[in-house]
C-alpha positions as CSV (number, residue, x, y, z in Angstrom):
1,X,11.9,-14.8,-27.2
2,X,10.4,-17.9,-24.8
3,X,7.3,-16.9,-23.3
4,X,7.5,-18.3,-19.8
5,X,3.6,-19.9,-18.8
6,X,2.1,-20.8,-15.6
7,X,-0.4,-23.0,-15.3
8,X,-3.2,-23.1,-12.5
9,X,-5.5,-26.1,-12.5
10,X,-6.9,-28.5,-9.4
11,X,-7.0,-30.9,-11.7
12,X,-3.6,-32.6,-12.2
13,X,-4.5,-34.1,-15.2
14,X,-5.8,-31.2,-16.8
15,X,-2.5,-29.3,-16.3
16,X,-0.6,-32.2,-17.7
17,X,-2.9,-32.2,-20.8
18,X,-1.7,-28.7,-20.9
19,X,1.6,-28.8,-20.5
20,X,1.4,-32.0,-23.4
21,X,0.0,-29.4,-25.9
22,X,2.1,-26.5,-24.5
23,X,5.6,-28.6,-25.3
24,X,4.2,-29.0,-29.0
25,X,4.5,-25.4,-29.5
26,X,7.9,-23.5,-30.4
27,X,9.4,-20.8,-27.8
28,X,7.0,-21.7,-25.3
29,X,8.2,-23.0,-21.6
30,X,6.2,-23.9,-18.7
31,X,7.7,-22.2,-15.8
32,X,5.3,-23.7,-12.7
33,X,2.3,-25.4,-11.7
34,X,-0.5,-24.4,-9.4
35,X,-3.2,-26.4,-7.7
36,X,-4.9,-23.9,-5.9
37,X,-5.7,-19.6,-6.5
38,X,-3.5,-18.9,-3.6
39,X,-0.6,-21.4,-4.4
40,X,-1.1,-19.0,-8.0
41,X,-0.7,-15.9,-6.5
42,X,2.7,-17.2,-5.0
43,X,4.3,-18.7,-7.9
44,X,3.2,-15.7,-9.7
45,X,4.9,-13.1,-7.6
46,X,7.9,-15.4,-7.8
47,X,8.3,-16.8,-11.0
48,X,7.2,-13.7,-12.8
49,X,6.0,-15.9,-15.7
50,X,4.7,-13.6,-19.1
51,X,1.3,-15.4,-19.1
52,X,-0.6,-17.5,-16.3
53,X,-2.9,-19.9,-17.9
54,X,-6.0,-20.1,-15.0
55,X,-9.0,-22.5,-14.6
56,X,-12.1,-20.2,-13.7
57,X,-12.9,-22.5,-10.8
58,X,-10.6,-23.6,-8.2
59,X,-10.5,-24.1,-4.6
60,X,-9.5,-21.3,-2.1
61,X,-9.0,-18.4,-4.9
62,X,-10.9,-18.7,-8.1
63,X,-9.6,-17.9,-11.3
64,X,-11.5,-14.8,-11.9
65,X,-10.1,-13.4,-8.2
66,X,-6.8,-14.5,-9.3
67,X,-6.8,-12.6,-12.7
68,X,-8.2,-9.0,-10.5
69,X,-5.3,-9.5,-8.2
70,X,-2.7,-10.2,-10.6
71,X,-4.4,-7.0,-13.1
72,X,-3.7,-5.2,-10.2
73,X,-0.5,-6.1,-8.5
74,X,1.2,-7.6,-10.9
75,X,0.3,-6.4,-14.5
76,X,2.9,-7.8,-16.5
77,X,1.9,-10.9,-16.3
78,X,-1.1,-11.4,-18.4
79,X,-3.9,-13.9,-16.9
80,X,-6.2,-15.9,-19.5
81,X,-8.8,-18.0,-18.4
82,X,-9.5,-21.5,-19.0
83,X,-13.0,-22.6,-18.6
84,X,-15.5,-25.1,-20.1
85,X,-18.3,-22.7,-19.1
86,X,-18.9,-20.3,-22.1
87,X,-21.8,-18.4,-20.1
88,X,-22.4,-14.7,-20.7
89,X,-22.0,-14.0,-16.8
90,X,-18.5,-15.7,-16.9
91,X,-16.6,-13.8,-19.7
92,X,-18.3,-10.7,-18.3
93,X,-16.8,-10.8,-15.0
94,X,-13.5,-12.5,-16.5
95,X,-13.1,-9.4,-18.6
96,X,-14.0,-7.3,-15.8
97,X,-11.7,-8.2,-13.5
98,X,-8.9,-7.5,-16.0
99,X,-8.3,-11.1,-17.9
100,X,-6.4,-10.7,-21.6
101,X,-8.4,-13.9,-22.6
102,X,-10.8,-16.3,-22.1
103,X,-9.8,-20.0,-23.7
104,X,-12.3,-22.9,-23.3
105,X,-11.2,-26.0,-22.6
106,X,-12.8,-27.8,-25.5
107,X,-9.8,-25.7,-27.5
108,X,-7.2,-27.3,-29.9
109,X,-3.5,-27.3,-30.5
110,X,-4.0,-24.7,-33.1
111,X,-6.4,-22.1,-31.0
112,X,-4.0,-22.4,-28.0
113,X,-1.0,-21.6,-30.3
114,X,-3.3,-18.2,-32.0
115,X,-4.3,-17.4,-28.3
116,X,-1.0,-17.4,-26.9
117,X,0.7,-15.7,-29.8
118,X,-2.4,-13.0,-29.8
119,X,-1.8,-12.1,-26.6
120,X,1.9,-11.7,-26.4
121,X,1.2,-9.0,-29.1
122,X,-0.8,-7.3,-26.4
123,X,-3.9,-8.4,-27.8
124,X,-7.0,-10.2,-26.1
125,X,-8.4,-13.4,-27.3
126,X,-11.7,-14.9,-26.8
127,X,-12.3,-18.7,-27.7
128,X,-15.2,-18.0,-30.6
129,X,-17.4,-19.6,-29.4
130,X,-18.0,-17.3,-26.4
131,X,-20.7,-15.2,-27.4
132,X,-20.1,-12.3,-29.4
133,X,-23.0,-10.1,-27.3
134,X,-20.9,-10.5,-24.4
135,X,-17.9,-9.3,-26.4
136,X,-19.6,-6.5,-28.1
137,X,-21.6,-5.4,-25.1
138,X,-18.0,-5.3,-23.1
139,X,-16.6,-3.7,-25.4
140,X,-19.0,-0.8,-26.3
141,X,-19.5,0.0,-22.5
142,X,-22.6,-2.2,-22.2
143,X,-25.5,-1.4,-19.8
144,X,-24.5,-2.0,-16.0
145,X,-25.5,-5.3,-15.1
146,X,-27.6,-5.5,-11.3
147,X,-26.1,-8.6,-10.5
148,X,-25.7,-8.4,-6.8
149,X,-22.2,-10.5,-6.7
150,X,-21.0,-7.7,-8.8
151,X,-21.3,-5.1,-5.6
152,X,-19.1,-7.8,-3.5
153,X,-16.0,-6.7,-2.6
154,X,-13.2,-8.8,-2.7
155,X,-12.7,-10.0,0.8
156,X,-16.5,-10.9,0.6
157,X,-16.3,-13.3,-2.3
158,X,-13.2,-14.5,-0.9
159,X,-14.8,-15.3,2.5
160,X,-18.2,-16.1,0.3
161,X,-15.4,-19.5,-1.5
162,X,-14.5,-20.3,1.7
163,X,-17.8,-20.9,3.5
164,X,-19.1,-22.7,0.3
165,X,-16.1,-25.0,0.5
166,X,-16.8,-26.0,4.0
167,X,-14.5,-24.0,6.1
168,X,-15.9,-23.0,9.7
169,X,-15.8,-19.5,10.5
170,X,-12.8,-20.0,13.1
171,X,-10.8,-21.9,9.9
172,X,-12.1,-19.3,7.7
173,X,-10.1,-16.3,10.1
174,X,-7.0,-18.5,10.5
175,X,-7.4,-18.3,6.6
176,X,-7.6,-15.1,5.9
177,X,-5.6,-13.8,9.2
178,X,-8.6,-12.1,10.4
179,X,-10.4,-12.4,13.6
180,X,-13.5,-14.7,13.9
181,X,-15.9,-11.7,14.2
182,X,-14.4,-9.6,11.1
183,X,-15.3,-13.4,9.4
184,X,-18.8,-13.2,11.2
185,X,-19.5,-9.5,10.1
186,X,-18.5,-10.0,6.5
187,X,-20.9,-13.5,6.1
188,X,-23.5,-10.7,8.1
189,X,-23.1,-8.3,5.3
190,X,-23.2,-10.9,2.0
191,X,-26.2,-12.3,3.1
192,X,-27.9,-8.8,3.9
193,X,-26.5,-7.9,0.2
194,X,-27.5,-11.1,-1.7
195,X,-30.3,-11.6,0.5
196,X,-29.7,-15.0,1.3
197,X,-30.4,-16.4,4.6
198,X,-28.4,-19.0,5.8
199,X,-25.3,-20.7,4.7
200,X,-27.1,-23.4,2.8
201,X,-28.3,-20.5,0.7
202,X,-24.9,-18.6,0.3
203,X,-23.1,-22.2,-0.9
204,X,-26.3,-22.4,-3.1
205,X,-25.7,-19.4,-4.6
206,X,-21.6,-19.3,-4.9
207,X,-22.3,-22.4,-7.1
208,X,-24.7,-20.8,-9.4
209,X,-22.5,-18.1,-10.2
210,X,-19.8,-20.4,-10.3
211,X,-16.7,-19.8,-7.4
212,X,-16.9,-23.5,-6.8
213,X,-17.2,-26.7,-8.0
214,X,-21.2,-28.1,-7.3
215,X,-19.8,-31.0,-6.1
216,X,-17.9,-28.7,-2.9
């Protein structure tokens, strides 16, 4: 049976590198393209594809707020992330947020074709070189981690992307379909839970834990 792939990159290039390696491999198709976390989201609910291969860091939706969505609202599609950060804080919230793998992009041929075949048999994979304390600690329960951005909810690291990538609060509740206050209460409430004052600080701190690029 062809297992039908999406990719999600911003980076044209990267997806095309992809898709190059992807063509290589034997009952493998490449069903769509995405550009964006939203534009993923879409082509997800419509294309239905069996696995949706997303960079951790793209504009408007990240990859890790793509792979909770999809966990959630559309399960059978399973969501493995492609990253070139092998960081303990990203595979944690990757796997937390309901990802079947975590691929780095310094990968082969070969470890794409295990990690795609592992996880059509309902398996997870992990690229090893992430760390194997991350693994083990996910796996075995782990101790709760006090990282604030954990206690976010989703609209607030979605609105938390937005204002890092430059948006003005009125662009931000055209956005999001929200009114400009419900955008001004929730950048209220992440700066009273991260306590960070200003947006400087906020963008600051969405690039340290990674949502955008450090170059937004």
């Amino acid at each position: 049976m062809t297992m039908r792939i999406l990719l999600a990159d911003d980076h044209a290039l990267v997806r095309a590198g992809l898709r190059a390696l992807l063509a290589e491999l034997p009952d493998v198709e490449v069903v769509a393209e995405a550009g964006d976390g939203h534009e993923a989201i879409g082509l997800i609910r419509e294309k239905k594809p069996d696995v949706a291969l997303v960079d951790v860091t793209m504009p408007k939706l990240n990859g890790i707020e793509v792979a909770a969505r999809v966990k959630k609202e559309m399960p059978e599609t399973r969501v493995v992330i492609v990253s070139m950060h092998a960081d303990d804080a990203y595979v944690h919230r990757a796997l937390v947020a309901g990802a079947a793998g975590y691929l780095l992009k310094t990968a082969d041929r070969a470890e794409l074709e295990m990690a795609l075949r592992a996880i059509g048999r309902g398996e997870r994979w992990l690229s090893p070189a992430v760390s194997k304390k991350v693994v083990a600690g996910y796996t075995g329960g782990g101790p709760p981690r006090d990282e604030p951005f954990e206690r976010l909810t989703p609209r607030q690291r979605e609105v938390l992307q937005l204002i890092a990538e430059g948006l003005s609060t009125k662009e931000i509740a055209a956005r999001l379909d929200v009114s400009v206050k419900t955008v001004d209460t929730h950048r209220t409430e992440l700066m009273e839970r991260l306590g960070i004052h200003g947006v400087a600080g906020l963008v600051r701190y969405a690039i340290r834990v990674g949502i955008v690029h450090p170059e937004v």
